[in-house]
C-alpha positions as CSV (number, residue, x, y, z in Angstrom):
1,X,-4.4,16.2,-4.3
2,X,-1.6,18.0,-5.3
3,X,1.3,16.0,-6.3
4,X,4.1,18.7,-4.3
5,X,2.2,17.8,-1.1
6,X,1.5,14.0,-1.5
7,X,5.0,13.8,-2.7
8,X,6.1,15.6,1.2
9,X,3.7,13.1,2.7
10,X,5.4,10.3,1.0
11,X,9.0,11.7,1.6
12,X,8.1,11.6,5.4
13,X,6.3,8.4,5.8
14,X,8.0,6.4,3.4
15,X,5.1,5.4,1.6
16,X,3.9,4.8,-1.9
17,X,1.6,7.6,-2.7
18,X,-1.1,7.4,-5.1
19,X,-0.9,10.0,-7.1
20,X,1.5,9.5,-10.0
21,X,2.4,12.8,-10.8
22,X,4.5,13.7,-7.2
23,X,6.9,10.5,-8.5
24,X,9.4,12.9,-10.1
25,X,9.0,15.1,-6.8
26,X,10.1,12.2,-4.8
27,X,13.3,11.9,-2.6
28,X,15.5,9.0,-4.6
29,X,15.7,7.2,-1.8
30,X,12.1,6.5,-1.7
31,X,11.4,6.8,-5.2
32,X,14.3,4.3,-6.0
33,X,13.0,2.0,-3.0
34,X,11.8,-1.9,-4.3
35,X,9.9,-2.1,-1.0
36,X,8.1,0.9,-1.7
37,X,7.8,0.8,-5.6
38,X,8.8,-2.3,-6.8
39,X,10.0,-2.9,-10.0
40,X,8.0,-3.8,-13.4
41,X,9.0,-6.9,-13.0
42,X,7.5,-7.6,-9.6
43,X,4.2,-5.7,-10.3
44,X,3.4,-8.0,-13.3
45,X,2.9,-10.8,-10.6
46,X,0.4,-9.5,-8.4
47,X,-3.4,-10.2,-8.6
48,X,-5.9,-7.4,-7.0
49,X,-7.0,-8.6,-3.6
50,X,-10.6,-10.0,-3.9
51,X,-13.1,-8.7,-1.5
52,X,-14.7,-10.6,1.2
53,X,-18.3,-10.9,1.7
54,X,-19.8,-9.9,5.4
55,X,-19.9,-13.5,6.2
56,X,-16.2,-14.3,5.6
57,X,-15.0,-11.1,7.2
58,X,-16.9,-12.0,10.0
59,X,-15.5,-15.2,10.6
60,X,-11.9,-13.6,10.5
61,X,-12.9,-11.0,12.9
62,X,-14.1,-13.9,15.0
63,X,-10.7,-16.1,14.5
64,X,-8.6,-13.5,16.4
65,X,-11.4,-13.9,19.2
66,X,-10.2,-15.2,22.4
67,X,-12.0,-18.5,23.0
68,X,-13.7,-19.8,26.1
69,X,-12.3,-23.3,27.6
């Protein structure tokens, strides 16, 4: 993608984009947003999300179900 457009996209929606190279392209307010890009410091604590197996998502899916009485 090209980094003038993602960086319109992300100007617009608020959103982090991810392509790295539309950062410089960025209004400051969004660029220099913690809730959109946090800081170093804050991105050194997070884990990658692990990925549920069909089972487990299943049984989330089925959590939100209404339940009979």
């Amino acid at each position: 993608m090209e980094p003038a457009v993602t960086a319109q996209e992300a100007n617009y929606a608020r959103y982090a984009s991810g392509v790295r190279d539309c950062i410089p392209l960025l209004d400051p307010a969004v660029a220099g947003d913690p809730s959109i890009y946090p800081p170093p410091e804050i991105i050194e604590k997070l884990e990658p999300a692990i990925p549920l197996s069909g089972a487990r998502r299943f049984g989330r899916r089925s959590d939100l179900e209404p339940q009979a009485r």
